[in-house]
N, C-alpha and C positions, 0 to 999 in steps of 0.2 A: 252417329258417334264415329268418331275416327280411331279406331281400334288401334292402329300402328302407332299410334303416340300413348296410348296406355300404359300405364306403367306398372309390373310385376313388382309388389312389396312383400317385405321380409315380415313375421312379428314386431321385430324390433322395428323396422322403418313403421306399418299399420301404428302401433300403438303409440308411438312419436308423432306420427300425424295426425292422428286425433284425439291425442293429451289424456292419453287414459292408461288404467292401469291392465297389464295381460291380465290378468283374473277378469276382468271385465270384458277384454276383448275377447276370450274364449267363451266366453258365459253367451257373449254376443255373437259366435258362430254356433254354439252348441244349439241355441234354441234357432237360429233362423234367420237372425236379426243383420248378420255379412255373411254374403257368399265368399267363401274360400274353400280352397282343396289342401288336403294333406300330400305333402313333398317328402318323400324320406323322413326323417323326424320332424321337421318342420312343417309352418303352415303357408301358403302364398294367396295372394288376394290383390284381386285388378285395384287401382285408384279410384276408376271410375265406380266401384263398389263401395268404398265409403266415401265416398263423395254421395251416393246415393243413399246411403247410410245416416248419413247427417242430416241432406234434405229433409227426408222421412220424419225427422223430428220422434222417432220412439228411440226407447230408453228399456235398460232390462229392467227399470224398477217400473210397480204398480201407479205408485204414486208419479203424478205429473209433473216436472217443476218447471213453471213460466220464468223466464227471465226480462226483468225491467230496469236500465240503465246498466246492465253488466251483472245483476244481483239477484239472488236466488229468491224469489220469493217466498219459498220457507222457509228459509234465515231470516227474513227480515223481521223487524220488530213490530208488532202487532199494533204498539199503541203507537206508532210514528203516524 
């Protein structure tokens, strides 16, 4: 990994970048799930951390949800 091109994110840029809500993204560092460090009041976190984040394919919920064509499989309608 080329460290020098990593990019230090804000909250606000983290949770823009991967389309979720802060309750979610701090839920998502509280338990383990991105590595970040606490900044003054604020929180900072490599890219390359949720980018690894993503990979990982886990979720703070129990339940799994598969995506097929863009759509959540438990939304979808049972009898289609």
């Amino acid at each position: 990994m080329n460290e020098s091109k990593d990019q230090v994110l804000t909250t606000d840029e983290a949770t823009k970048y991967l389309k979720i809500s802060k309750p979610t993204y701090f839920k998502c560092i509280r338990v383990g799930k991105i590595n970040a460090i606490k900044v003054g009041s604020g929180w900072r976190v490599l890219q390359s951390e949720l980018n690894k984040f993503l990979k990982s394919g886990r979720t703070t919920s129990k339940k799994r949800t598969t995506w097929r064509n863009g759509h959540s499989l438990k939304d979808a309608n049972p009898n289609e």
